[in-house]
N, C-alpha and C positions, 0 to 999 in steps of 0.2 A: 305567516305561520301555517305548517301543511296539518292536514287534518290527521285524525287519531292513526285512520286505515293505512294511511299514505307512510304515515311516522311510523307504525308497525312494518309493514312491507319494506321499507328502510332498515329496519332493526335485524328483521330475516336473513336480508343480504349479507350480512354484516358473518365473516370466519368466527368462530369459535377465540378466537386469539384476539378479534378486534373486539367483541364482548367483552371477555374477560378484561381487556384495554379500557372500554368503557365504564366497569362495572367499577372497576379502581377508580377511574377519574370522578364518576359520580359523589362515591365514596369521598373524597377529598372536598369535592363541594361542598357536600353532607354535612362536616365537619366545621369548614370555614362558615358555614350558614347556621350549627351550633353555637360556635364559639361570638361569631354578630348577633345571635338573638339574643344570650347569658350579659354580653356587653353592651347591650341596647343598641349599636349600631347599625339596625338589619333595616334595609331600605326594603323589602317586600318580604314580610314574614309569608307567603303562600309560595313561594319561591323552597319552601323547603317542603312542602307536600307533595310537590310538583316532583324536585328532588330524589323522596320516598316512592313517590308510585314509577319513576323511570328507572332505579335502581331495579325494583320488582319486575317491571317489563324484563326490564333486559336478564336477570337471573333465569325468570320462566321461561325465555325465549332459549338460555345455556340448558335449562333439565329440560326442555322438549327434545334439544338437538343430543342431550346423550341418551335419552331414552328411546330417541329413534335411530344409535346409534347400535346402540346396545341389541336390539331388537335385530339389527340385520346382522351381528354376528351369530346372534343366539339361531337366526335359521340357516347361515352358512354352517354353524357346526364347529365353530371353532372359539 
């Protein structure tokens, strides 16, 4: 398992588009990890906190990258 900094610095790399890719597949985990807890099926209910806080990563990691988007149109001027 790589540590937090190393999994962040992985996340960084990561295009706008493969976030976005991410953020959906998370999401679908999310979901399937809902519907096994409501059914009592769920072989690690922390598996879905985990879940919740990598969704969060990786959204904060998309509003950093257009706000320093944003920012370098706003001083080209256009």
């Amino acid at each position: 398992m790589e540590t937090r900094s190393a999994h962040l610095k992985n996340l960084r790399a990561l295009t706008v588009d493969e976030l976005d890719t991410k953020v959906s597949d998370l999401k679908k985990d999310m979901f399937t990890l809902r519907f096994q807890l409501v059914t009592g099926r769920i072989e690690n209910p922390a598996k879905i906190r985990h879940t919740r806080r990598e969704i969060a990563r990786a959204k904060t990691i998309l509003s950093e990258t257009a706000r320093v988007t944003a920012g370098e149109r706003w001083e080209k001027g256009t």
